[in-house]
C-alpha positions in Angstrom: 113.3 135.7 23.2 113.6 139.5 24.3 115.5 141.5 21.6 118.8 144.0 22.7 118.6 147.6 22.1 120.7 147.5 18.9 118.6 144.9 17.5 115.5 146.7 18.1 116.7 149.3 16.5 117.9 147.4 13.3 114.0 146.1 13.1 112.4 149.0 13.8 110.0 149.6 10.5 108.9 146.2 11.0 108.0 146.8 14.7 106.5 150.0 13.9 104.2 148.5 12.0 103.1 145.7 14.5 103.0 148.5 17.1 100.2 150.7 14.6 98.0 147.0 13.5 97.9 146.8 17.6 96.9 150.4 17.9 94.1 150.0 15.6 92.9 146.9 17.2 92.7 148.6 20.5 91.0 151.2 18.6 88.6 149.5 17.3 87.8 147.3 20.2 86.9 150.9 22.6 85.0 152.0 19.6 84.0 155.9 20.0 84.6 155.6 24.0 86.6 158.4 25.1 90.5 157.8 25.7 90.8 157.2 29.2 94.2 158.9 29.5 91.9 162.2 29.5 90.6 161.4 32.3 93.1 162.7 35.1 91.1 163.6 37.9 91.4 160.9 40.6 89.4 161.2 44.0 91.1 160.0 47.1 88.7 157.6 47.5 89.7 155.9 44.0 93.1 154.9 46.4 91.0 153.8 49.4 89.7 149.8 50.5 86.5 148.8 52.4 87.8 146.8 55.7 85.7 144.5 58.1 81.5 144.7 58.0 81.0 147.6 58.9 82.0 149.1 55.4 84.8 151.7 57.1 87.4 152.7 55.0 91.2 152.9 55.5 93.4 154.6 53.1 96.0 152.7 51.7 99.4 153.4 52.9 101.8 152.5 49.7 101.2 154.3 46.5 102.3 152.9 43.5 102.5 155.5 40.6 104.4 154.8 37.0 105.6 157.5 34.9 107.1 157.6 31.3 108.2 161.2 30.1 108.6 162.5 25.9 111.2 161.7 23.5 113.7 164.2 23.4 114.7 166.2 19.8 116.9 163.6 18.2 117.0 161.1 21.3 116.3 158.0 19.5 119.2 158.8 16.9 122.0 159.4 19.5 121.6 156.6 21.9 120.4 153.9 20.0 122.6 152.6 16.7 121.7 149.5 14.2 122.9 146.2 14.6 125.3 145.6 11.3 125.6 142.3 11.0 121.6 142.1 10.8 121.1 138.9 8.6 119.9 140.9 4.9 117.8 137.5 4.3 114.9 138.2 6.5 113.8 141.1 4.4 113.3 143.3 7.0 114.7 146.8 8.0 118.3 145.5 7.6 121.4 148.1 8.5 121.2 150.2 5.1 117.1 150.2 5.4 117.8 152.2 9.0 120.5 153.8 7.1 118.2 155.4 4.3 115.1 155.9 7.0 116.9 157.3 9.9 116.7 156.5 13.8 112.9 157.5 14.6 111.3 157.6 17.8 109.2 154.0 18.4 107.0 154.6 21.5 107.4 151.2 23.9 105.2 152.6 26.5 101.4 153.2 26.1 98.9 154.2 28.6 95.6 153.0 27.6 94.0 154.7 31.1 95.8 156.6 33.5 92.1 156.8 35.8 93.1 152.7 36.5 96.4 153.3 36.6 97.6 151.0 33.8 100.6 151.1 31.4 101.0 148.8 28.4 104.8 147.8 27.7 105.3 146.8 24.3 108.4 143.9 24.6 110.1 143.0 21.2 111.2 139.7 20.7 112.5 137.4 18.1 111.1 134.1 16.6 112.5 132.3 13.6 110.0 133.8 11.4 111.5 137.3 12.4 110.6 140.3 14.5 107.6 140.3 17.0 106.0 142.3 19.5 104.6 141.2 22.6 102.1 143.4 24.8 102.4 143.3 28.3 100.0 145.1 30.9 101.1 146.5 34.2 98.9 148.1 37.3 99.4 150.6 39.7 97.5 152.9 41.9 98.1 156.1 39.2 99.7 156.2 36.1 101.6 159.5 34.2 101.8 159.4 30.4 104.2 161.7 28.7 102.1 165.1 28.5 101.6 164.8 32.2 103.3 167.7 33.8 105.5 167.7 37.3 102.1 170.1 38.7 99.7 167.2 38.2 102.0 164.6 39.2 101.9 166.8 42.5 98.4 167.6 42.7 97.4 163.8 42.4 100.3 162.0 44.4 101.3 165.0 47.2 97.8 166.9 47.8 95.2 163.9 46.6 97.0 161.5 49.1 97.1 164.5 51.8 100.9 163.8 52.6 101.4 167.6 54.1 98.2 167.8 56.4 100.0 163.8 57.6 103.7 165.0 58.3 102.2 168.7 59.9 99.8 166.3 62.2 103.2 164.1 63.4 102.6 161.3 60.3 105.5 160.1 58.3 105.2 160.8 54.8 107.4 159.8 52.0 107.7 159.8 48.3 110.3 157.6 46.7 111.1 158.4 42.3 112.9 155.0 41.2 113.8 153.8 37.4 116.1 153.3 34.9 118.8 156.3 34.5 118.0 158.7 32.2 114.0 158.1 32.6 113.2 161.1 34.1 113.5 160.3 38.2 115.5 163.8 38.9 113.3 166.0 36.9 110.3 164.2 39.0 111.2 165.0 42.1 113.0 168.4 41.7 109.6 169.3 40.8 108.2 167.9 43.7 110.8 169.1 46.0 110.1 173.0 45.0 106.2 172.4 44.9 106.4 171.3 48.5 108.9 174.3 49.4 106.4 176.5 47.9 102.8 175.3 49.9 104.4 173.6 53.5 104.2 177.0 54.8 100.9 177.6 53.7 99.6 175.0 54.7 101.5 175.0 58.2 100.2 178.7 58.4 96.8 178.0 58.0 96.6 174.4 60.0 98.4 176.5 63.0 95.5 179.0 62.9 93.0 176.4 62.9 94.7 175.0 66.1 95.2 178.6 67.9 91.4 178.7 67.0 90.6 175.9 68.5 92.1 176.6 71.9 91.0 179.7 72.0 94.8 181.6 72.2 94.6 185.6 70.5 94.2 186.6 66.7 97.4 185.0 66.2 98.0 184.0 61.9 99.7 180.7 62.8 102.4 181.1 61.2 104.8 180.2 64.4 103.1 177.0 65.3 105.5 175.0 63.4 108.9 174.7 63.2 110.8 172.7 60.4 113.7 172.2 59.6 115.9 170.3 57.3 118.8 167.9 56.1 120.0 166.2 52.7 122.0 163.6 52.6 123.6 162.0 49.6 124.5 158.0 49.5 126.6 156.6 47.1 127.2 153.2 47.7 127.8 152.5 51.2 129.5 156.5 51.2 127.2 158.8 52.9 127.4 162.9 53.1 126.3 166.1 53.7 124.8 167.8 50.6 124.1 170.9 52.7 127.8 171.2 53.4 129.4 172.1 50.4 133.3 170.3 49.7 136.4 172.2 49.9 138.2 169.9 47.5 137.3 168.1 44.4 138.4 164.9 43.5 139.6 163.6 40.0 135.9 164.1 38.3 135.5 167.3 39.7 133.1 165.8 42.2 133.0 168.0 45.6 135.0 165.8 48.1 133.1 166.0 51.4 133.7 163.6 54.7 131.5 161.0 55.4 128.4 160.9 57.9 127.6 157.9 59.5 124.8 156.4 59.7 123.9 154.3 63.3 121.0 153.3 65.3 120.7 155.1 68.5 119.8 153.6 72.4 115.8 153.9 71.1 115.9 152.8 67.9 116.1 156.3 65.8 118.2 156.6 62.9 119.6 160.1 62.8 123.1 160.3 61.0 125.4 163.2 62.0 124.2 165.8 59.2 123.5 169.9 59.4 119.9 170.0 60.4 118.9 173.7 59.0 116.1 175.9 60.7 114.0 177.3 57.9 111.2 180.1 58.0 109.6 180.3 54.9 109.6 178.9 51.6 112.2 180.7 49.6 114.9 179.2 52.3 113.5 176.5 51.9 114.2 176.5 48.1 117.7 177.7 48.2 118.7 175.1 50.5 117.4 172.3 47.8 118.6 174.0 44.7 122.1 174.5 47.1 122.3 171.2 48.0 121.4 169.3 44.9 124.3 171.3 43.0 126.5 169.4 45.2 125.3 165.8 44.3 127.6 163.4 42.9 126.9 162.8 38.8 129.1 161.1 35.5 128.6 160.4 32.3 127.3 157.0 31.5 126.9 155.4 28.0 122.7 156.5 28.5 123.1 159.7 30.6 125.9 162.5 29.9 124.8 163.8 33.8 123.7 160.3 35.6 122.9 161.4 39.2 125.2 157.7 40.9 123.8 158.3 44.0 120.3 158.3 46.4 119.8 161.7 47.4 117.2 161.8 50.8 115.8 164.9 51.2 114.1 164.7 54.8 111.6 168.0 56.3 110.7 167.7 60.2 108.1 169.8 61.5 107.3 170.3 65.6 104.7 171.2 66.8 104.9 173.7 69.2 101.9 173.3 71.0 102.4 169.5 71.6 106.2 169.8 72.1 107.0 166.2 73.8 104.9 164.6 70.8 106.6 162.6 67.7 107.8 165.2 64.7 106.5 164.5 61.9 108.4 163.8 58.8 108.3 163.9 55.2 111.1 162.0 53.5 111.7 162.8 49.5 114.1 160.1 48.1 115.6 160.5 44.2 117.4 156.9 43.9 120.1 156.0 41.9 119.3 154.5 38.4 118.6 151.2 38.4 120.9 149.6 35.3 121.6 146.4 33.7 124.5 145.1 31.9 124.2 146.3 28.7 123.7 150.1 30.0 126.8 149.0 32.3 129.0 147.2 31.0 131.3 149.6 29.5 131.8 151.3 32.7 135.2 151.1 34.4 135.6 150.1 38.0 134.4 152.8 40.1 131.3 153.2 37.7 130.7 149.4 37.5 130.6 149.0 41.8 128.5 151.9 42.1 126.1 150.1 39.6 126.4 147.0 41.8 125.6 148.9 45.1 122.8 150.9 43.6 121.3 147.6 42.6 122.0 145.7 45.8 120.0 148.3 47.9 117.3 149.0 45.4 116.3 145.1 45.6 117.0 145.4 49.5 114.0 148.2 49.4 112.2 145.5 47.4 112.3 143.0 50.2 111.3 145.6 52.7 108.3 146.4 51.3 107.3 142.9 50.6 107.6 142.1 54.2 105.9 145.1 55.3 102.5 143.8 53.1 103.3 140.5 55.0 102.4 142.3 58.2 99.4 143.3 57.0 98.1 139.6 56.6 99.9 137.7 59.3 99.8 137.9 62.8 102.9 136.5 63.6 106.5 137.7 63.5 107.7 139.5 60.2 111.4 140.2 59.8 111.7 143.3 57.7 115.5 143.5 56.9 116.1 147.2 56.9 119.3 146.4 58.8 120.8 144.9 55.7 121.5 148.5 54.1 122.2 152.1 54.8 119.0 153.3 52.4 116.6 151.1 54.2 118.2 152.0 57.5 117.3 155.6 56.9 114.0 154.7 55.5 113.2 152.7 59.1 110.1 154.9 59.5 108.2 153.7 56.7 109.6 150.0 58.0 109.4 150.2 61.8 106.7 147.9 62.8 106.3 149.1 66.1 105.7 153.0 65.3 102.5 154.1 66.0 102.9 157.2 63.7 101.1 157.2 60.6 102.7 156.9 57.4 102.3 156.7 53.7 104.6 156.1 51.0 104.1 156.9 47.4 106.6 155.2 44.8 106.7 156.1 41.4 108.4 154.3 38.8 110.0 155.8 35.6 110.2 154.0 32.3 112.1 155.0 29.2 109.4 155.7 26.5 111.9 154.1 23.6 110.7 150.7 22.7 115.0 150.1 22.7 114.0 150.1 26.5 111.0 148.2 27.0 112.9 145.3 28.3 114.5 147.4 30.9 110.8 149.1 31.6 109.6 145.6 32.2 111.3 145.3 34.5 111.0 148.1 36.4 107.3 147.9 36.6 107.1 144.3 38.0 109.1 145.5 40.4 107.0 148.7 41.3 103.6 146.8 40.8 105.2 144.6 43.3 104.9 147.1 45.9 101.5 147.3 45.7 100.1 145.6 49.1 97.0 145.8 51.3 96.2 148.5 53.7 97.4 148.1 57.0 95.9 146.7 60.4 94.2 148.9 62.0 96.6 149.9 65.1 95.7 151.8 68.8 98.3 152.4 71.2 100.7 150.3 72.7 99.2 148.7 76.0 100.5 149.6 79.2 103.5 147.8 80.1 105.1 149.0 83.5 108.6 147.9 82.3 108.4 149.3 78.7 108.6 153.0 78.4 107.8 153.3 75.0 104.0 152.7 76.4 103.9 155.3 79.1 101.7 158.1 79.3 102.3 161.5 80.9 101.0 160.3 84.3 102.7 156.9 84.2 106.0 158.3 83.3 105.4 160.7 86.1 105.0 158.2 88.7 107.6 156.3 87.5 109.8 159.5 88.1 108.7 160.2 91.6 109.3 156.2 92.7 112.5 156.9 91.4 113.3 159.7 92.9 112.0 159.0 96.4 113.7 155.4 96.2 117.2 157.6 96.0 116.5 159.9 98.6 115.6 157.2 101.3 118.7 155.1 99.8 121.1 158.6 100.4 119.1 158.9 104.0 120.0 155.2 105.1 123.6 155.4 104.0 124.0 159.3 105.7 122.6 157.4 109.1 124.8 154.5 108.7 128.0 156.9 108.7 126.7 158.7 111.7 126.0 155.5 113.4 122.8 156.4 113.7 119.4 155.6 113.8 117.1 156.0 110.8 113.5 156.4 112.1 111.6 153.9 110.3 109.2 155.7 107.2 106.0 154.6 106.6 105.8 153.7 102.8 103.3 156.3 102.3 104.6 158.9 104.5 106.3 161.9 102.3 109.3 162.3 101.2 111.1 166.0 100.1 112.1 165.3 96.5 115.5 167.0 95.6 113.2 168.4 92.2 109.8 169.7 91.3 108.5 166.8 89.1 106.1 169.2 87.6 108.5 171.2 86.1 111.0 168.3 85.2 108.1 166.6 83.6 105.5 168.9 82.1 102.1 167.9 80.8 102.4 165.9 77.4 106.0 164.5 78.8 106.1 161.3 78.2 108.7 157.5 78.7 109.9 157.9 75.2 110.4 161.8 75.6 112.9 161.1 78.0 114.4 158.1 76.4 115.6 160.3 73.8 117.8 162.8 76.2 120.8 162.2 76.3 122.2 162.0 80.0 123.7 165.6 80.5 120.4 166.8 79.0 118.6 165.1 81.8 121.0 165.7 84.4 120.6 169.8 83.4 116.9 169.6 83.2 117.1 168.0 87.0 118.9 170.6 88.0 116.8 173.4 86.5 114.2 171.8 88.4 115.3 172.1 91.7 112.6 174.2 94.0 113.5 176.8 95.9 114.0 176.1 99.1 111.9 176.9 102.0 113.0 178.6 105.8 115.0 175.8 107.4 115.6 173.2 104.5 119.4 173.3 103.5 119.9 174.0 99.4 120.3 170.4 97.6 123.6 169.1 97.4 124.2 169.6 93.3 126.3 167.4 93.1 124.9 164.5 94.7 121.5 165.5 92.5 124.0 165.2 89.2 124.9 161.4 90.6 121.0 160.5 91.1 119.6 162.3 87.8 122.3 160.1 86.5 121.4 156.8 87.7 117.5 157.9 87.3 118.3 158.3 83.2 120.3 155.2 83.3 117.3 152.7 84.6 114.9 154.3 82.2 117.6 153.6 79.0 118.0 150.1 80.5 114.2 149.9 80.3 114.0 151.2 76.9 116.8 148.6 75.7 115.4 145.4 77.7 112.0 145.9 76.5 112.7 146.8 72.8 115.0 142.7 73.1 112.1 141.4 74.5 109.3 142.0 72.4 111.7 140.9 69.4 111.9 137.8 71.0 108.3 137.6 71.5 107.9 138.4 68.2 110.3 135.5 67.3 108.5 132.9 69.6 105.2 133.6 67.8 106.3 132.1 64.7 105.2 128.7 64.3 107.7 126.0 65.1 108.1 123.0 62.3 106.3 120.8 63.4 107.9 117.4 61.7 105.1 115.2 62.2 103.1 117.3 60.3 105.0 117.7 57.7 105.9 114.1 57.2 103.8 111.7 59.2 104.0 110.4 62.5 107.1 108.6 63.7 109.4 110.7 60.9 112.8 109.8 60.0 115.2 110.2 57.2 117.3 107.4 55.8 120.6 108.1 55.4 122.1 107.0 51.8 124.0 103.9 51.9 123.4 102.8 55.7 120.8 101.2 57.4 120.9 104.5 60.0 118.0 106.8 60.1 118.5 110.5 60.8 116.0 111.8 63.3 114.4 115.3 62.3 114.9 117.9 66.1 113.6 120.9 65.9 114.8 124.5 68.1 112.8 127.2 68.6 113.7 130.0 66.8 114.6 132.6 69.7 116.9 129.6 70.8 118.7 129.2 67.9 118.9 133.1 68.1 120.5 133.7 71.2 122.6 130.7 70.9 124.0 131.9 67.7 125.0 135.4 69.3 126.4 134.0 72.2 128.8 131.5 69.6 129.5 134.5 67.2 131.7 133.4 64.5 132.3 129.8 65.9 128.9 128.7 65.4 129.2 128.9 61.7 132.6 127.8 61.3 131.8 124.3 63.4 128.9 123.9 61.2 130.7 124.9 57.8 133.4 122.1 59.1 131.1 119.9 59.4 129.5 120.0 55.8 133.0 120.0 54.8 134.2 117.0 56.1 131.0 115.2 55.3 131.6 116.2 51.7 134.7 115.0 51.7 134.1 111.4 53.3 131.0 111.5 51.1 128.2 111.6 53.7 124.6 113.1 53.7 125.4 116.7 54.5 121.8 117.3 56.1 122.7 114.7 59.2 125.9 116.4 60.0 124.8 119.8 59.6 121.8 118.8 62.0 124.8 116.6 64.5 126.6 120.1 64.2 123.9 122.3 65.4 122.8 119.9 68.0 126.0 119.7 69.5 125.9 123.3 69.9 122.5 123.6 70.9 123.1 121.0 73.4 126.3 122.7 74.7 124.8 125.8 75.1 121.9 124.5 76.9 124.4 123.2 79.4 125.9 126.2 79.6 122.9 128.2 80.2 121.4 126.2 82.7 124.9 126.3 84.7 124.9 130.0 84.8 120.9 130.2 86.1 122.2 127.8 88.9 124.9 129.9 90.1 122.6 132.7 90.0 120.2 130.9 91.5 122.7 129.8 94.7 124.2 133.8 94.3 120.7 135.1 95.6 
């Protein structure tokens, strides 16, 4: 059985000495080979997988890292204390032996070879003969021992995985430092954060000459190519806010009290909460704004951490290009989560501390699931439900999780461990759940196909058709209705015949424009761009009638959200349909039936499609699962099989809704 803190403490000689007979057995067994811990310089190609025959290689796009930092001066001594009532029979480092020795620092991490990326966690236990010590190995893409500075960490995880040439060519890059509190997550990425202040401008500098280069525009350095700017939002709980903005009051705890941003998904699909996006030019704004902003994040004292950051700070950079305007920002997302914690760490907390340890937790193993199901869609074909709905962290990390972006993206995680051997049972933890994490490289992925009633698929010249159908439909529409007030005639058009457009489509949709561009206005946007585009008019040909443009730009915008909307429902439900429906005989033999207890009555097995159950079940709401929960109840209480009047219960409603579905496509049917 795993042994607490205090007790580890109380046997510490003893486990010190099982720790240095393990040592020298791993010694040994290596002989003179060199440590491979000294071996810290990891190729790109060390974190990339041969795909398909033809031996191409695809870079993976999670990065599992782990990380254990040094034993402070006189760590060990404060935090950890002796267990008292240690039984003085089993001979063995009781209180007054810890007493006499003092509190010493007993490594629980090693890292046999940071080139493989393995740790070794060494897990004390108890057996009835006393104290033991159980070794437990854990891999991951890249591993950091505790002389590893924050520059190498960047060199290997940032510029080895090429995460700023991704975001500056519209890829989604993010870095994510989880772990116990007090294991070093904050110092991690603060390091990170200012290293990536310091070369994004370089780098943007000299990628935007290469481009000017390329097309062949003046001496120019670069330098204005990109534009980036910035936002930091802190989320405590299910509280989110502004850490750029700083709070005019404090509250009890001296914590800057600042109003909350929330946090929704838009008509397209983007999550953008309300926060102060900053414009920066060069690196020391940069810099300022992070060292600003993190003096504003949320900390208290816990029993392991006198300045415990309680909350996930998301540090997020977008960079335009200008020369592609219409084309997808890119984005580099830096997340510092909240300590993970477990009971004993916890349990003298009061109230407020002991909810925000239950939040932290809830959305840490939320980004757990998330991830899992993203390395499912690397294996199946079929539909994958990645539930970054379920919480506001994963909802703002819907980049990483979208399964229908085409941008690029990688993710590196790297998990902190304590290096006490007190905390080995904690660091166990943490890196099953990072090695976890660890999944195959993605499908190859082109672009979307063509799909006339998607937008999300058009191209510049299908969303500029699209436009001009639209716009020449309104005109003749505003022509037949201006003839039938004069009670007049309209000549009959032929359908090819052309029609003066109330705008310059060129200039209301320039090259690189594309479905999704548009998608993302929002309608007064659109309505001003349609106005800007008006062409002058010639000799004879009255002005356009602004206000009747305003009224059609409108309506124009409005179809092409509808599109957006209808088309992102139904390829869910695609999706959905693609999964494989039970198929009972299968699964139990032809002709299956269950017998229900006490009855000579058989309960046949019906199966529902998926999307059906899925529509019916939004169109009930909250009466769907009360009538079911009912029914389990009242078969509980006359003591009958649950299973058969669950399944009566949903077939009712299945059945009911059927009816009522069919009804409404009749009266549709008889309305056209």
């Amino acid at each position: 059985m795993a042994s607490s803190a205090a007790l580890t403490t109380t046997h510490l000689p003893r486990l010190r000495t099982l720790l240095q007979d393990w040592e020298q057995k791993q010694l040994a067994l290596k002989g003179q080979q060199r440590n491979g811990s000294e071996d810290l310089n990891d190729s790109a190609d060390d974190l990339q997988i041969t795909l398909g025959d033809n031996g191409s290689k695809l870079s993976k796009d999670v990065i599992v890292a782990f990380r254990t930092r040094p034993p402070l001066k006189n760590e060990a001594a404060d935090k950890f204390k002796g267990n008292p009532d240690q039984d003085a029979e089993s001979g063995e480092g009781g209180a007054e032996t810890v007493k006499e020795l003092g509190i010493e620092f007993c490594a629980g991490i090693s890292v046999p070879n940071s080139k493989a990326g393995v740790f070794i966690a060494h897990v004390p236990g108890m057996k009835w003969s006393g104290p033991t010590l159980a070794h437990k190995s854990y891999d991951s893409d890249l591993a950091f021992g505790p002389d590893v500075s924050n520059e190498e960490v960047y060199q290997r995880t940032v510029i080895a995985q090429d995460l700023l040439p991704l975001v500056l060519s519209g890829g989604i890059g993010c870095i994510l430092a989880y772990g116990q509190t007090s294991s070093g997550k904050t110092f991690t990425m603060e390091g990170l954060e200012h290293r990536i202040a310091r070369d994004l401008f370089d780098t943007a500098k000299s990628t935007g000459k290469r481009l000017l280069s390329s097309e062949k525009i003046g001496d120019a350095d670069g330098s204005d190519v990109f534009k980036v700017s910035v936002t930091f939002l802190e989320l405590l709980g299910k509280y989110a806010t502004d850490l750029v903005e700083p709070g005019t009051k404090v509250d009890s705890q001296s914590n800057p009290v600042r109003k909350e941003v929330p946090i929704r998904e838009d008509k397209v699909g983007d999550v953008k909460p309300g926060l102060v996006s900053t414009s920066i030019n060069n690196s020391a704004e940069l810099e300022d704004l992070i060292t600003n902003s993190l003096a504003h994040r949320r900390m208290s004292a816990t029993n392991r951490n006198a300045t415990s950051s309680r909350s996930h700070a998301l540090l997020t950079i977008r960079v335009k290009n200008t020369l592609l305007p219409y084309a997808e920002e890119g984005q580099l997302i830096l997340v510092d989560l909240a300590g993970s914690e477990r009971y004993e760490d916890s349990k003298a907390h009061d109230k407020v501390r002991m909810d925000e340890s239950k939040e932290n937790n809830k959305s840490l193993m939320n980004l757990k699931e998330c991830v899992q199901a993203k390395a499912k869609t690397a294996q199946e074909d079929g539909f994958v439900h990645i539930p970054w709905r379920s919480n506001k962290l994963t909802m703002l990390l819907k980049p990483i999780f979208d399964i229908e972006s085409r941008q690029p993206s990688k993710t590196v995680i790297i998990a902190h461990v304590s290096p006490h051997i007190q905390d080995t049972v904690h660091s166990t933890n943490t890196l099953s759940y990072a090695s976890s994490f660890k999944i195959a490289p993605p499908k190859l992925r082109g672009p979307a196909p063509y799909d006339a009633n998607d937008p999300r698929t058009w191209d510049h010249e299908h969303t500029v058709s699209w436009l001009t159908d639209q716009f020449k439909t309104k005109v003749l529409a505003a022509d037949t209705k201006d003839a039938e007030r004069r009670n007049s005639v309209l000549e009959t058009l032929d359908d090819n015949a052309p029609v003066e457009l109330p705008v310059d489509i060129g200039i209301l949709c320039p090259p690189g424009a594309t479905g999704m561009y548009f998608g993302k206005m929002y309608t007064i946007e659109f309505v001003e761009r349609c106005l800007n585009a008006v062409p002058k008019p010639a000799e004879g040909i009255p002005k356009v009638d602004s206000e009747a443009l305003k009224n059609m730009a409108q309506e124009i915008i409005g179809a092409l959200f509808y599109l957006v909307i209808t088309a992102k429902t139904k390829s869910r439900k695609e999706l959905m349909n693609s999964r494989k429906k039970l198929n009972v005989e299968q699964s139990y033999g032809e002709g299956a039936r269950r017998f229900v207890p006490g009855t000579n009555r058989t309960y046949e097995v019906e199966v529902y499609d998926h999307a059906d159950i899925y529509d019916a079940r939004r169109y009930y709401g909250g009466e769907w699962d009360k009538t079911v929960n009912n029914a389990i109840q009242k078969s509980k209480d006359e003591g009958g099989w649950i299973v058969e009047a669950k399944g009566n219960a949903i077939k009712g409603l299945m059945e009911r809704w059927r009816a009522q579905k069919a009804e409404k496509e009749t009266m549709q049917t008889k309305a056209g």
